[in-house]
N, C-alpha and C positions, 0 to 999 in steps of 0.2 A: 530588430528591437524586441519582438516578444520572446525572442530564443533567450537574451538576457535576460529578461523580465523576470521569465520563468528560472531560471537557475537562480536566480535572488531567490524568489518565491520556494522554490527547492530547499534550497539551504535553510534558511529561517526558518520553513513549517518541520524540514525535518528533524533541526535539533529540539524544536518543541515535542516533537514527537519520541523520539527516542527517551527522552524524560520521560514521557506520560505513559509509555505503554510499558514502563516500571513498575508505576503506579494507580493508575486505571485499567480497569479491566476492559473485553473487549466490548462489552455492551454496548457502555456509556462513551466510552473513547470514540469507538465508530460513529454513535449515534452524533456528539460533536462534532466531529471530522462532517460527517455526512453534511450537517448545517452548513458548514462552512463552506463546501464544494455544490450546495446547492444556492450558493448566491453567485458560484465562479464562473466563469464560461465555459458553455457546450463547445469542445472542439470536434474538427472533423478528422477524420481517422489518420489523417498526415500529423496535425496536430498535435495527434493525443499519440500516437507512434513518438515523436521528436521529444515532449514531455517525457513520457516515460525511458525515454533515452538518457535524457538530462537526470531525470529521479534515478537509475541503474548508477550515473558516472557518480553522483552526490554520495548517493549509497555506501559504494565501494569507500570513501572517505573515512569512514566511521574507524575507529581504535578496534572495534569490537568484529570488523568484518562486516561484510551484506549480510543484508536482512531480509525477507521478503515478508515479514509481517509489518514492519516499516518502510516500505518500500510501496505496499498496497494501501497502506494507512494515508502516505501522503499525497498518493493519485488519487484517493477518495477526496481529502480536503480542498484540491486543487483542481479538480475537473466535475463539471455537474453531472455529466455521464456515470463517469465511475461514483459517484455520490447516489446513486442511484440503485445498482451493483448491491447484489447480497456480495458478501469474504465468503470465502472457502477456507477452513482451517484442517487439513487432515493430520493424521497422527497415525506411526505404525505403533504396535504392541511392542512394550520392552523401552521405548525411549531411547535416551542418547542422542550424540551429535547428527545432524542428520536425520531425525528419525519424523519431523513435522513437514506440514509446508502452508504456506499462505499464500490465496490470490483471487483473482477476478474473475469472474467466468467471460468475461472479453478476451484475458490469455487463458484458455482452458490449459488445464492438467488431469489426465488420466486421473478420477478419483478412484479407480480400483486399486491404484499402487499402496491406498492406503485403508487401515484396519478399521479406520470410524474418522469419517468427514462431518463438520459442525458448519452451522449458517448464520452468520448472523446479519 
């Protein structure tokens, strides 16, 4: 029953999200998100594993491809853990496809692969 719960939960928070982080930047966006995953349930690391599986399969959905700055977005709104969580945003010099990445320091990612990482 919660595996479905959450894939409802998935889908809805993240086509709100894919909207917003059009439109809002990442300050204020996170800092909403955050609110809302800080009223959500602390899962336990099976949990929050399963979640974030379900957010990966939703993801992939999108017209536009995966995202992982929407992908972090909506495990923030939906876990008080991850609510909790600085983002990691890095970026190489030069740009392009490929060239950022977004995430949690629960999934670390080598920040050295990239030319200037931001916190928010």
């Amino acid at each position: 029953m919660r595996s479905f719960k959450d894939l409802v939960s998935v889908i809805l928070l993240s086509i709100r999200v894919n909207s917003s982080r059009r439109r809002i930047g990442p300050q204020p966006l996170v800092a909403a998100l955050r609110r809302r995953g800080q009223a959500g349930p602390t899962r336990s690391s099976v949990q929050r594993s399963r979640l974030r599986a379900i957010i990966r399969l939703v993801d992939r959905w999108f017209p536009s491809g995966p995202n992982c700055y929407r992908r972090a977005l909506v495990e923030i709104g939906l876990d008080a853990a991850a609510a909790a969580e600085p983002i990691y945003m890095g970026v190489r010099a030069g740009g392009g496809k490929k060239s950022g990445h977004v995430w949690l320091p629960s999934e670390p990612v080598p920040s050295d692969k990239y030319d200037a990482t931001f916190v928010v």
